[in-house]
C-alpha positions in Angstrom: 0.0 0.0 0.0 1.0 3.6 -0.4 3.1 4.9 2.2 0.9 8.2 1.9 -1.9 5.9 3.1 0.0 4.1 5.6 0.2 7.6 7.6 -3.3 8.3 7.3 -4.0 4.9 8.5 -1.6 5.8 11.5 -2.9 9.6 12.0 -6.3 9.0 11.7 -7.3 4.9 12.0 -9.0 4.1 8.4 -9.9 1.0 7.9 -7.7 -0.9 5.7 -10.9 -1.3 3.1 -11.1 2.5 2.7 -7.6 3.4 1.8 -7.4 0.7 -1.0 -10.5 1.4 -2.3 -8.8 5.0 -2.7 -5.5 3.5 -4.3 -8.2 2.1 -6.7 -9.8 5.3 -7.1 -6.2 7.1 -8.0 -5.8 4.9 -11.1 -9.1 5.5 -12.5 -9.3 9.4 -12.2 -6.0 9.6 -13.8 -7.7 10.2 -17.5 -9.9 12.9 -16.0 -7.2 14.5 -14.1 -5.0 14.4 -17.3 -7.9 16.6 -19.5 -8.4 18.7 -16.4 -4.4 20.1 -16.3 -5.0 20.8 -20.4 -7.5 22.9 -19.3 -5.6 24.4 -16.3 -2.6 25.3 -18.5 -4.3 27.0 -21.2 -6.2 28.9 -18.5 -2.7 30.2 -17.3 -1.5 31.0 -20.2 -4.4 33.2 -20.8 -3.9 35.0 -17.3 -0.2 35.0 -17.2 -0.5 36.8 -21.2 -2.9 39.4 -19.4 -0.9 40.6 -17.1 2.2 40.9 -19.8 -0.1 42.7 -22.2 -1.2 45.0 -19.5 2.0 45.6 -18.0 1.4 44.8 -14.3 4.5 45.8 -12.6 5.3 46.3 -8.7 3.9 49.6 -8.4 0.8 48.6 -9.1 0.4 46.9 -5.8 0.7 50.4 -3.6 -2.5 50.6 -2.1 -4.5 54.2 -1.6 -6.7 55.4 0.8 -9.5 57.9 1.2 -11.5 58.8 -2.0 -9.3 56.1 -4.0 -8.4 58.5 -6.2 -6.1 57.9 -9.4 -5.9 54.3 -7.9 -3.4 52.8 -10.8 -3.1 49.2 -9.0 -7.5 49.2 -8.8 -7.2 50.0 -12.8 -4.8 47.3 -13.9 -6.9 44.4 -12.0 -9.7 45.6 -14.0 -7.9 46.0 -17.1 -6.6 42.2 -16.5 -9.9 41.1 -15.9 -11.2 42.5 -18.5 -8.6 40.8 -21.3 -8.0 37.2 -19.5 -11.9 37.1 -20.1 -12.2 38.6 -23.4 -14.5 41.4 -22.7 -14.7 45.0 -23.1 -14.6 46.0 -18.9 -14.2 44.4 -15.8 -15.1 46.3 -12.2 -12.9 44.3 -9.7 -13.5 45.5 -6.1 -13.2 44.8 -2.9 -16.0 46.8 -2.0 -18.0 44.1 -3.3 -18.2 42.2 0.1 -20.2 38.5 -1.4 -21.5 37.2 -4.6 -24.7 37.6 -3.4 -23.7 41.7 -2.9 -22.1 41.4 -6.7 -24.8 39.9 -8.1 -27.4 42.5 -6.4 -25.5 45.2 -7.7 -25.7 44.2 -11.3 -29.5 43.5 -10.8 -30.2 47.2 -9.1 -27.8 48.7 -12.0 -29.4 47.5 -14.8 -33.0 47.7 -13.7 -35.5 50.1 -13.1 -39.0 50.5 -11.6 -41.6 49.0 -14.5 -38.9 46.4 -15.6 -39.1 42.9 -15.7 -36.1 40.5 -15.3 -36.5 36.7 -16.1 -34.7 34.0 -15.0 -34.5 31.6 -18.0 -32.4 28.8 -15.9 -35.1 28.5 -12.9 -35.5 29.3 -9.7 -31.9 31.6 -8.7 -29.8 30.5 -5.3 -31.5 30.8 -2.5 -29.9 34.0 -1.1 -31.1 36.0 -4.5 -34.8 35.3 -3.5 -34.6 38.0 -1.2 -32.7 40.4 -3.6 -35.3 39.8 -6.3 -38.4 40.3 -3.6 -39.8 36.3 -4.4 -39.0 35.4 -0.8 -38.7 37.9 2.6 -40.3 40.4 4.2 -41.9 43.2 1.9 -40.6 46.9 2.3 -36.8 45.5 3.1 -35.5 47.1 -0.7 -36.0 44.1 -3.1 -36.4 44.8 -6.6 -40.2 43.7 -6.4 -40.5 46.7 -3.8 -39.0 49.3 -6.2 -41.5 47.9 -8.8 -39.3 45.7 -10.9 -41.5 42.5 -11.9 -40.0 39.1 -12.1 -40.4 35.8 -14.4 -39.7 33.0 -14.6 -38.2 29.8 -16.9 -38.0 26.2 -15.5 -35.4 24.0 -16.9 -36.9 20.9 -18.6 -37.4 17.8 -16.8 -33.8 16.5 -18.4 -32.3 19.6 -17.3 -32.3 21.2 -20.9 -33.1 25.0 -21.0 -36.9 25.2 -22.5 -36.0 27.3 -25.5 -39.8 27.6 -26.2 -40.5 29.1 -23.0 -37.6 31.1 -22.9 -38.4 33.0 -26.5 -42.0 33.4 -25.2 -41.5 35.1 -21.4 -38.2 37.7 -21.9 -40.3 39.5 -24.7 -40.1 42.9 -23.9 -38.2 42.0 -20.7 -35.3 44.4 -20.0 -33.0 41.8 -18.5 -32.5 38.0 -18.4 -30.5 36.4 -15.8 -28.5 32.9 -15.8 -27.3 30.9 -13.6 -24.3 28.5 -14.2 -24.0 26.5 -11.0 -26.3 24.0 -9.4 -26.9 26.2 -6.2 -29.0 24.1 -3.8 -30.1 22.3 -6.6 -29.5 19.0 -8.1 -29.6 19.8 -11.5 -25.8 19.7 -13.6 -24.5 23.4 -14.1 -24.3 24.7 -17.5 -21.9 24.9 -19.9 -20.4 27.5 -21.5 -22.0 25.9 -24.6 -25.5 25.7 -23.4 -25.1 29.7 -21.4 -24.4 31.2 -25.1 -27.2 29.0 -26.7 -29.7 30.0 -24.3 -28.2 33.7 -24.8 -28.7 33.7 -28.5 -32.1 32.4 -28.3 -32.8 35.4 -25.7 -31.2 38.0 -28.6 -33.4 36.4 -31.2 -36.7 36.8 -29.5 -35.6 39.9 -27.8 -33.5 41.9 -29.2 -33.3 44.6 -26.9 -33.0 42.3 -23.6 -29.5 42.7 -21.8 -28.5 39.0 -20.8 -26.5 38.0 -17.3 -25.4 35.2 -16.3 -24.1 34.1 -12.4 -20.8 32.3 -13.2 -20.2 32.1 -9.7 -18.1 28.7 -9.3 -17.1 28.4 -13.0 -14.3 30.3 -13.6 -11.7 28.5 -15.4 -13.3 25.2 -15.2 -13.7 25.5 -18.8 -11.5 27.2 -21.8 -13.9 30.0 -22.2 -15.9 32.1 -19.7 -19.8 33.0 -20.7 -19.2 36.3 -22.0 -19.8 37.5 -25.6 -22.1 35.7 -28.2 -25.0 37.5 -26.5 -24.2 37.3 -22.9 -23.7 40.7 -21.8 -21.7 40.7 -18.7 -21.1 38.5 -16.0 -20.7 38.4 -12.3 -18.5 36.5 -9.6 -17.2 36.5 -6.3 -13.2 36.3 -5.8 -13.2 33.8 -2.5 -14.7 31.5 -4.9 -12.8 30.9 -8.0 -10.9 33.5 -9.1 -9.7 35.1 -6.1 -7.0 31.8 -6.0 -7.3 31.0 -2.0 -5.3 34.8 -1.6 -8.0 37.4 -2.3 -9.5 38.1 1.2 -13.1 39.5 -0.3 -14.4 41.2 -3.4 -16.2 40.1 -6.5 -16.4 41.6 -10.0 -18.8 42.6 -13.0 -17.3 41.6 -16.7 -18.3 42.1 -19.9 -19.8 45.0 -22.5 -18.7 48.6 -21.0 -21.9 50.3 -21.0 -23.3 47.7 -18.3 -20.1 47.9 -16.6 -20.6 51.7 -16.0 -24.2 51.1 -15.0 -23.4 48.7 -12.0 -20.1 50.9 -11.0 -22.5 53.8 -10.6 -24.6 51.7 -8.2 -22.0 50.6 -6.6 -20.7 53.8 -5.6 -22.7 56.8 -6.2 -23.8 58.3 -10.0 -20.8 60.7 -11.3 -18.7 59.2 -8.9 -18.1 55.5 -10.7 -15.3 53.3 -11.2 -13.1 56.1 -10.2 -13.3 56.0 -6.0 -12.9 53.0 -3.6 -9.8 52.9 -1.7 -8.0 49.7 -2.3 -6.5 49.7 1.3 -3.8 46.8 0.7 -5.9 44.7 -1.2 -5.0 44.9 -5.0 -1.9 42.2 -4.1 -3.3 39.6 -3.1 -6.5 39.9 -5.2 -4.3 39.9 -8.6 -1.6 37.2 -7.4 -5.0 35.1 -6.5 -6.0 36.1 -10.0 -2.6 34.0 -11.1 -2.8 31.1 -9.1 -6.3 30.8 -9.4 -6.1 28.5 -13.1 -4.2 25.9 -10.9 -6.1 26.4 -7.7 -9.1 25.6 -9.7 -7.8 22.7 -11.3 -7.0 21.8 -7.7 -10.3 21.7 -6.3 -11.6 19.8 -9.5 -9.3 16.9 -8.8 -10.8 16.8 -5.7 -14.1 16.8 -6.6 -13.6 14.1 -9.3 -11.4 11.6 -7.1 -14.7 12.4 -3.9 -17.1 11.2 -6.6 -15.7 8.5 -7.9 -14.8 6.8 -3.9 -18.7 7.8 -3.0 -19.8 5.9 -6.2 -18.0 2.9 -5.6 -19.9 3.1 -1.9 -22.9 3.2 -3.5 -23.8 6.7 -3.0 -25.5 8.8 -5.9 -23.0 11.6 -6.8 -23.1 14.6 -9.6 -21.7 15.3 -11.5 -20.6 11.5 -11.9 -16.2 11.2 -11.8 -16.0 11.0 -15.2 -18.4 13.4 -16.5 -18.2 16.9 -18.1 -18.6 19.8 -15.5 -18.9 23.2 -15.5 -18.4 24.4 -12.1 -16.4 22.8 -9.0 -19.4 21.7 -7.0 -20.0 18.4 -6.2 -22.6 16.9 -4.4 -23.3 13.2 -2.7 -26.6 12.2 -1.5 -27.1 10.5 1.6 -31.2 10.6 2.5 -30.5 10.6 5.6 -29.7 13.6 8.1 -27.4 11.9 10.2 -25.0 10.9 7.0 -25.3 14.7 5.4 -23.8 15.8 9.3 -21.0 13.5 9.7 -20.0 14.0 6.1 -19.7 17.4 6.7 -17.8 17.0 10.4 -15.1 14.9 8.6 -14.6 18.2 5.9 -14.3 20.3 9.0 -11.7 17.3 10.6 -9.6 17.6 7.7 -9.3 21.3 7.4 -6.3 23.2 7.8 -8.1 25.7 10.2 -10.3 25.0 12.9 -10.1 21.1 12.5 -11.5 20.4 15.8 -15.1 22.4 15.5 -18.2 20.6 15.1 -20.7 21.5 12.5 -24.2 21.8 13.5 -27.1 22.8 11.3 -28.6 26.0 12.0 -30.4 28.7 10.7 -28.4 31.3 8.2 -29.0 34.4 6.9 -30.3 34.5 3.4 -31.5 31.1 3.4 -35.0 29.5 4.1 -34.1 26.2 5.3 -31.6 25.4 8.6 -28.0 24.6 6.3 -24.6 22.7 8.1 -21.5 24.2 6.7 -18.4 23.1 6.9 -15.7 25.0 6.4 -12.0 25.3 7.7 -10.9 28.0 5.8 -8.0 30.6 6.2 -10.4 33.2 5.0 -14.1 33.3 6.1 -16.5 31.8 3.8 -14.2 31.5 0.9 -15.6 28.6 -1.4 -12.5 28.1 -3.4 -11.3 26.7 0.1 -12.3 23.2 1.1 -15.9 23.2 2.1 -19.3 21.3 2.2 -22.8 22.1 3.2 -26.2 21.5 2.3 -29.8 22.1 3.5 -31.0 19.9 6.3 -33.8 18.6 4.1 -34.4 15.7 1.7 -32.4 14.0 -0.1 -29.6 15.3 2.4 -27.4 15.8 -0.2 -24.1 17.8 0.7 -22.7 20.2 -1.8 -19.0 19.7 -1.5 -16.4 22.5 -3.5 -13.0 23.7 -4.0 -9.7 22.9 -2.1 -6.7 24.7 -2.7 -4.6 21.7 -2.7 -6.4 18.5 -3.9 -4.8 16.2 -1.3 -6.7 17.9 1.6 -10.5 17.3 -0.6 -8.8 13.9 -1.1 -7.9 13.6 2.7 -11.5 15.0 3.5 -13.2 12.5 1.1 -11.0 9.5 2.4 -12.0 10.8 6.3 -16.0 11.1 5.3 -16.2 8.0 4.0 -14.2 5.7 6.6 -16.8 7.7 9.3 -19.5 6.5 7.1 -19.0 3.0 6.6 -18.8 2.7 10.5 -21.8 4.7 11.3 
């Protein structure tokens, strides 16, 4: 047996069973792992080229204060952004303090009262209910109580986007939003394919609606990012994906410049833009994240392919399955049972760098409408590009594992779950 395997044995008492099913598990993700560093290195390429074109250099990283004024560091990260994902502007800022707080800022920029915004991918993550007014208390500043209407476009049964629907409901819509991960959903995420098909069908019905799409967990999982071909502009968070593990918050809005403007204005105040927000110290780490963040991506997928194959050889329904395509670094395992879902997520939290010893419970969280059980070790606070799993204490009890910034701690994690399992 592997000597690496040995130690766990030693550190952590696996059973024997566990740790050669996982030697069994390293041979077959080896294929998988092979397409993913193809991807990886083309991504860096494309981000390493970015920063050449653009000239990043080490004054860039002097931070200002105040106003933010004639910030020259804030303006290369968005210039790098902007051509590492082949789009006309990028607004990268730490002022952006969640996706959720990204994405609601490119909702409220773009829309106005009398408008009607349609989500052609289904029902959005749970913590844009409340943003869009379909779930909360009334009068708290949704976009349903400033008048803004909202529709909406179930996937098919087969997880296809219903093209029919779609061309029928964003007539005269002003916006249409997508989203590429699962959320707290079962269905696959998208693919960059199936975002720009679902963006030209949008175009051709409706011309004149703006389309956005929620990449949120699917940066650089792919060759291409959802931007262009019809998709206006796009939205993340930077402690998932492409902050790398380094960034310590922010998010940002890519794609055509005239929506760019639009969501800078609401992010600050009208006149005042793009040009204020005081970086304070944070434009190092959030463009060396930007560089490491192909790899750390890669990372996270590893891990996610080698948890899903382990679980499927234990019998447990996983998506997306080891070998299949994937658009995002979720994955999930369903357990139907609450018990399971918890001590799945306590051996995450055992094998985390930070804070290995807490004990995830479910409870109630902000944004959310059922009681969720995170997990989640992480050298910076809620950073999904860190290992992590959690998942809504209903059924199936399914737990919605992502990222790792190296894939030997999601493989550690997955090898610790498991063993716990089996002698539950």
């Amino acid at each position: 047996m592997n000597t690496v395997y040995e130690k766990i044995k030693e550190e952590f008492g696996v059973e024997d069973r566990i740790c050669r099913l996982a030697e069994k598990c390293d041979k077959a993700v080896k294929p998988v792992f092979d397409k993913i560093d193809r991807i990886r290195d083309y991504n860096q390429l494309k981000v390493l080229r970015s920063m050449q074109k653009n000239g990043l250099a080490e004054r860039h990283f002097n931070f200002s204060t105040g106003y933010g004024y004639a910030d020259i560091g804030r303006e290369m990260l968005d210039r790098i952004y902007a051509d590492a994902f082949g789009c006309e502007d990028a607004l990268v800022r730490s002022q952006f303090i969640s996706g959720t707080h990204a994405l609601s800022v490119a909702l409220f920029g773009i829309l106005r009262p009398g408008d009607t915004v349609v989500s052609v991918t289904g029902k959005p993550y749970d913590t844009l209910e409340e943003v869009l007014g379909i779930r909360g208390e009334k009068d708290e500043g949704s976009l349903m109580d400033f008048g803004v209407k909202y529709r909406q476009v179930d996937l098919l049964p087969d997880g296809e986007p219903d093209f029919d629907a779609i061309a029928r409901e964003v007539k005269g819509a002003k916006l249409a939003i997508m989203q590429r991960s699962r959320g707290y959903s079962l269905r696959d995420a998208i693919s960059v394919e199936t975002l720009l098909k679902i963006a030209a069908a949008v175009k051709e019905a409706s011309p004149d609606t703006a389309v956005m799409c929620d990449n949120c967990y699917g940066e650089f999982v792919d060759t291409a990012e959802p931007v262009g071909g019809g998709v206006d502009y796009i939205v993340g968070s930077l402690i998932k994906n492409p902050g790398g593990g380094l960034a310590l918050t922010g998010g940002y809005i890519a794609g055509k410049a005239e929506y760019v403007r639009k969501c800078a204005n609401r992010l600050t105040a009208p006149g005042l833009g793009r040009h204020v927000g005081a970086s304070v110290g944070t434009t190092r780490s959030m463009i060396q994240g930007f560089y490491f963040a192909p790899h750390i991506v890669s990372e996270s997928l590893k891990g996610a392919v080698f948890t899903a194959k382990l679980f499927e050889m234990l019998g447990y329904d996983t998506s997306p399955a080891f070998d299949a395509e994937r658009s995002d670094i979720v994955q999930t395992v369903t357990f139907r049972s609450p018990e399971k879902l918890s001590e799945f997520c306590r051996m995450v939290q055992k094998a985390a760098p930070v804070d290995s010893d807490a004990v995830p419970v479910a409870d109630d969280m902000p944004g959310y409408e059922a009681q969720v059980i995170m997990a989640a070790g992480n050298f910076v606070q809620g950073s999904s590009i860190e290992f992590s799993a959690d998942g809504p204490m209903i059924p199936p009890y399914t737990a919605f594992m992502q990222g790792g910034l190296t894939y030997f701690n999601v493989k550690l994690g997955a090898i610790l779950a498991a063993d716990a399992l089996e002698k539950l």
